[in-house]
N, C-alpha and C positions, 0 to 999 in steps of 0.2 A: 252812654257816650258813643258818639259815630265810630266807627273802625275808619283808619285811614285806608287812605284811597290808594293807595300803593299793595294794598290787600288784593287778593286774590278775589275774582268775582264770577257767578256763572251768567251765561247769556240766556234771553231766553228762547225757548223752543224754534218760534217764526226765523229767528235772525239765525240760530241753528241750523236751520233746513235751509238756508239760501246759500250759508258757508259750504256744506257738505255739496248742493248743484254746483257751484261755482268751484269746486277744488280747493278751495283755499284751506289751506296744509297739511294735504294730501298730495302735493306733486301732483296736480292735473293740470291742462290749460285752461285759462279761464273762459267761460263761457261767454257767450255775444259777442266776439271781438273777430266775427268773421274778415279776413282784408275783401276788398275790389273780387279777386280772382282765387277761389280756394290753392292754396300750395299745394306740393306732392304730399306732404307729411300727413295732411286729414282725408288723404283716400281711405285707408283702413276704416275709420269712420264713415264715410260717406258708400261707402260699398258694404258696410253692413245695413245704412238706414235705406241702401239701394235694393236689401232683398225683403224689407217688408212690404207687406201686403197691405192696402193699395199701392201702387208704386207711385211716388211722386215725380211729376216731370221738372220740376225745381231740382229736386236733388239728382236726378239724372245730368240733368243741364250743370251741374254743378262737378258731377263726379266724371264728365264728359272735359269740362275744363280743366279741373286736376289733370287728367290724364294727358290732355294735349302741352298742361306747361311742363308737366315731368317728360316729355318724348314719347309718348305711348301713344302712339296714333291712331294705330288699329284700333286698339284698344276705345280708343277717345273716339273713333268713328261710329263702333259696335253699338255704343251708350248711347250717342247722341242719334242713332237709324230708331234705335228705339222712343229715343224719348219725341221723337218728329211720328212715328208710329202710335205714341202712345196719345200723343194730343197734336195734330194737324196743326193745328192752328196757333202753338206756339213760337210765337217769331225767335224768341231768344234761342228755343233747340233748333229751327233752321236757320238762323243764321252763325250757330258758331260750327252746325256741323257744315255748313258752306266753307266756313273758315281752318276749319281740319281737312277739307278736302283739299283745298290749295295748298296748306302744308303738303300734303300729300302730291302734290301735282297732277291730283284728276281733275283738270282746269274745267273739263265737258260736267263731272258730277257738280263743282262748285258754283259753275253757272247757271246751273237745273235749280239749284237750291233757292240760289239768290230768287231767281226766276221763282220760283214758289212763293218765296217771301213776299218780294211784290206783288203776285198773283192777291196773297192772301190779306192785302191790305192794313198787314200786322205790322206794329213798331212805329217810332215815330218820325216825321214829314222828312225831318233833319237827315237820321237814320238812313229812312227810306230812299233818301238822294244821293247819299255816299253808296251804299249800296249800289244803283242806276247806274252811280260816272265809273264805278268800277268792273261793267260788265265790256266793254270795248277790248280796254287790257287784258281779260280773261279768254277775250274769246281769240287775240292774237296768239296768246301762250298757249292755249289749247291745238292750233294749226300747228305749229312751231315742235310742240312736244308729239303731235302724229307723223310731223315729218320723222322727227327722230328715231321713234319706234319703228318707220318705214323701213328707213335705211339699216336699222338693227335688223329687219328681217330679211334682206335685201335678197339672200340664199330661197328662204322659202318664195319670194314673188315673183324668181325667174319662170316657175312654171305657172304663172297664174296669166291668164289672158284679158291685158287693160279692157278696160267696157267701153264696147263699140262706142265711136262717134263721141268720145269723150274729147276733148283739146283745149292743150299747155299753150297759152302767147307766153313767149318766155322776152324778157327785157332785149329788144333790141342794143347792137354796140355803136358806137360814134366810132368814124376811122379820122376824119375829117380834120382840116389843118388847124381849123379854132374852135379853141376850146369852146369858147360863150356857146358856138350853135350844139354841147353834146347835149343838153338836156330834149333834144329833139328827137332822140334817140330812144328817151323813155316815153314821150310822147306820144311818138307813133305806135308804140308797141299799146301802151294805153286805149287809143284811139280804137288800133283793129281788134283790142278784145271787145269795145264797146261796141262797134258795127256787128262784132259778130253775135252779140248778146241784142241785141236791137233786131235783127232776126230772126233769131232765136232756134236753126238747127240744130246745132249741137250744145253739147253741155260740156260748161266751161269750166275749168278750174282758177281759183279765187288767186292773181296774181301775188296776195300775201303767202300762200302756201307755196308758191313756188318761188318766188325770194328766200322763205325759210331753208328751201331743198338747196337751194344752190349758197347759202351761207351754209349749211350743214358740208356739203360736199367742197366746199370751199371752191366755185367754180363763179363764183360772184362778181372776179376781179378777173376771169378770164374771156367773161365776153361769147362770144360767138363759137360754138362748142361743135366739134366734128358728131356725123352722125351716127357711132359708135355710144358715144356719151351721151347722146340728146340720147338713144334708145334707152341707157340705161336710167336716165332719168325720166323720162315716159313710163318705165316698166314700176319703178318706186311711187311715181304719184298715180298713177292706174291710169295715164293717158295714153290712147292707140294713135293722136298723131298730135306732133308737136311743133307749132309755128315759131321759128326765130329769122332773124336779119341784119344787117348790116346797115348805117347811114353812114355816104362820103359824101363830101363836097370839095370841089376843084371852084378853079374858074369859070368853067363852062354851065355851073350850077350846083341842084345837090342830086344825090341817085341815090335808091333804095336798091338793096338785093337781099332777098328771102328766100326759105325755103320751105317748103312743108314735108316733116321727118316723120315717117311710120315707126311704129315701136310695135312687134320689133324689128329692128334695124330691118331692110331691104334693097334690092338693087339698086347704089347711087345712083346709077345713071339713069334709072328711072325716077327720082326725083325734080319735081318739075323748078328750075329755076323761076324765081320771079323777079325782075327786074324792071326799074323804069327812072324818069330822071327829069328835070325841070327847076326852072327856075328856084331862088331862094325864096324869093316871094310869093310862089304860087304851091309853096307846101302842103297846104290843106287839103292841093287837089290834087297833091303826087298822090300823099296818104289814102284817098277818097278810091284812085286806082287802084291803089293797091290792094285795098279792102276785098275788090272788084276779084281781083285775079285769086286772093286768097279762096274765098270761097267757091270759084270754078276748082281750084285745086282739091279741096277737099271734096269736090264733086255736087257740091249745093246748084241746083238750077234755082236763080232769083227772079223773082215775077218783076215788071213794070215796075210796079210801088213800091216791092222794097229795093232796087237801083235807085230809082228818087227818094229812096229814106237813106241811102249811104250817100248818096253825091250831096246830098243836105249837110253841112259843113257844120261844127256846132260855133267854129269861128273865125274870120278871115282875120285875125289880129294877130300878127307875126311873135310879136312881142310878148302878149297876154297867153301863147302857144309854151313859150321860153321858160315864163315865169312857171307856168304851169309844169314843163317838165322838171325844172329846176325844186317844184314842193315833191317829186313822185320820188327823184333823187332822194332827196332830206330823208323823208317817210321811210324808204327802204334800209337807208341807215340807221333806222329809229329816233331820230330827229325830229320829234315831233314839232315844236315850238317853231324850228325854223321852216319844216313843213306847211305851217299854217301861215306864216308870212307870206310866205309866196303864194299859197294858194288866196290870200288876200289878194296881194295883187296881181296877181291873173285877173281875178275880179272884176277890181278898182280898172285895170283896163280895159274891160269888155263885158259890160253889166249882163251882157244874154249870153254870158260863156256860164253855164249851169253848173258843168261839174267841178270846175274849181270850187264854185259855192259849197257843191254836196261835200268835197273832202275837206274843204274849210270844217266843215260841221263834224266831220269822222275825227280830223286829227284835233279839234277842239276839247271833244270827247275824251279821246287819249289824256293828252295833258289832263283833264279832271283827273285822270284815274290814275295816271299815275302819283298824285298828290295824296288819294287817301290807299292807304297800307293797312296790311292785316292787324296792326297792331292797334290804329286809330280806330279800326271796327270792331278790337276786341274791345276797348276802353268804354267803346258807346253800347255797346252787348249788353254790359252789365246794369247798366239803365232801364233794361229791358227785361230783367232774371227780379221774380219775387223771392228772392234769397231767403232759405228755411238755415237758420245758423245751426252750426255742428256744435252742440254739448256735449263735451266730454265727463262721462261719470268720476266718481272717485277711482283712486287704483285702487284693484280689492291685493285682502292681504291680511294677516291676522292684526287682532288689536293689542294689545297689552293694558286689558284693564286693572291690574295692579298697580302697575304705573303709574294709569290716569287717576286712580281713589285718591294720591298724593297731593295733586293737584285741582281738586275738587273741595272748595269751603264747605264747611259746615254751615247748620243754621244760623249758627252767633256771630258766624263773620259774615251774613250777608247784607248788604244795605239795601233795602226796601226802597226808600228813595231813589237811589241812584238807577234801581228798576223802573220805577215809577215816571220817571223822566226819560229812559233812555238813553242815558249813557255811558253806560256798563262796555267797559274795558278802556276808558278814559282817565289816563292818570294825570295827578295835577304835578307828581313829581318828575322825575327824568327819566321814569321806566312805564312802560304801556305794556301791558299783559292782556294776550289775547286768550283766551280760554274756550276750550269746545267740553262740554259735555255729554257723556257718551254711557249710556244706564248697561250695565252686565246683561244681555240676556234671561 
């Protein structure tokens, strides 16, 4: 006669050994059920399968991730120098230690990385693209947080001597009775960094960097800064002289007055005023002077050719001037979107005005990058990780096999059949009995 199936059954051996991997009814986690991003809780595991021998870069990259979603940065950085050490060429360990460095705010390492990544042709097209639109934004935030650090050492930089021939165009101010003509203001400051970079004597500092100085010292909304403060902000960006200026316009037309400030600070009265004035329509060629007089100031003697490369105007469009100061404005505020409008049209007015084009293209840029976030390049990361799953073993622990004999059928209760078939531990009534057996030593 069969034994009912409500009887007690053993399993056998194979389906045995998958219950005891699998934890099941031992209190373990089950195994394969890796999520997206390993959690805090499977470091201990993953930091034990981190010290055998070969080390795998999978599971570094993995125990790299834990560390950075629990807060562990350092830590998450340490793992991931290694595992980019340990295999060059895995894009998934450079790009999340990229992405623990911007946690970190070493925007200069996170850029390097990226930069490798691409270098390395690793990951995919998609990937690779987010990655590209997000290097603009990094490299803004990287000026931005040197400023910082500047102004935090501000005590040790008083005795350091800026590097010769280095110079700040700092934003000229509008004084002028309409508003419409201030963006003419940011313009020309624009302009005379160009003429002076199209010569190329001295070396410039990147007008973002010194927006960040004067949003850090909050001097951004002050405008035209005595040359007490310009020295002191010469001495933080390491510039030994620093051009700022003034635009008014009256009736009589519009006038530039400028200055060029040594850092450190020096006899006012030997500073050379620069000043000049002309029509509203004939702005391009107040600017074009002024270029002119800047560079005697700083003591540059200009050959023939380069005077006929400043008086070369990049535009006589009044308007397309407007617009264009009107995007440098936006930008400076971080404005991106409404930056690229205007720098459209600028454009659209004056198709051989270039650099509208070219910041068209910068602040384009932006906008992408601001769109993809650390988190949309963790998600795609993982795309990229041949994930080795964490098996956890049994918990060890004594057994109690007295206990289990109780629960172990004899021969006359076992059904053959129901081995035979495979489906042992199926009941046809309303109780399912799972059963492990487990031989005494």
């Amino acid at each position: 006669m069969r034994p009912s199936r409500t009887r007690k059954r053993r399993l056998p051996l194979a389906t045995l050994a998958i219950l005891l991997v699998a934890g099941v009814g031992f209190g373990c986690a089950p195994a394969y059920q890796l999520p997206d991003a390993p959690s805090p809780d499977q470091i201990p595991a993953l930091e034990a399968r981190a010290q055998q021998a070969p080390v795998s870069t999978s599971v570094l990259v993995q125990l790299g991730a834990a560390y950075r979603e629990a807060g562990r940065l350092d830590e998450a950085a340490a793992v991931l120098e290694q595992a980019v050490t340990t295999d060059p060429e895995s894009g998934s360990a450079t790009l999340f230690l990229g992405l623990t460095y911007e946690d970190q705010e070493r925007f200069g390492e996170a850029r390097a990385a990226y930069r490798a990544l691409l270098d390395s042709g690793a990951g995919a097209a998609d990937l690779r693209g987010e990655v590209q639109r997000r290097l603009p934004l990094l490299e803004r935030r990287e000026l931005e947080s040197a400023v910082r650090e500047a102004v935090a050492m501000e005590d040790q930089l008083q005795t350091v001597r800026p590097e010769p021939n280095t110079v700040a165009v700092f934003p000229f101010e509008y004084l002028g009775a309409d508003p419409a003509y201030s963006p003419l203001a940011r313009a020309m400051a624009e302009m005379l960094q160009t003429d002076l970079g199209r010569v190329g004597r001295v070396r410039l500092l990147e007008r973002l960097r010194i927006q960040a100085l004067l949003d850090e010292l909050q001097l951004a909304e002050e405008g035209f800064v005595d040359a007490r403060t310009a020295s002191r902000s010469g001495q933080i960006l390491g510039a030994s002289r620093i051009v700022q200026g003034l635009i008014v316009d009256d009736p009589a037309g519009i006038g530039v007055r400028a200055a060029v400030l040594p850092t450190p600070a020096g006899d006012p009265s030997q500073i050379p005023s620069l000043t000049d004035q002309d029509a509203l329509e004939e702005f391009y060629e107040l600017q074009a002077r002024l270029a002119l007089q800047v560079h005697s100031a700083l003591g540059i003697q200009l050959t023939a050719a380069e005077e006929e490369l400043i008086l070369d105007r990049p535009t006589r469009n009044l308007q397309a001037l407007l617009a264009w100061g009107r995007g440098l404005e936006a930008e400076d505020r971080g404005d991106y979107a409404e930056a690229f409008e205007h720098y459209q049209t600028a454009s659209d007015l004056d198709a051989d005005f270039a650099q509208p084009r070219d910041d068209a293209d910068r602040t384009s840029g932006m906008i992408d990058a601001e769109q993809v976030s650390t988190a949309d390049l963790t998600g795609r990361a993982w795309a990229e990780v041949e994930v080795e799953p964490v098996v956890s073993g049994p918990t060890a622990g004594p057994v109690d096999f007295d206990g289990l004999e109780g629960i172990v059928p004899g021969s006359i209760d076992r059904d053959a059949v129901v081995e035979i078939l495979g489906t042992e531990g199926i009941s046809a009534g309303s109780r399912t009995l799972l059963e492990i057996i487990i031989r005494r030593p």
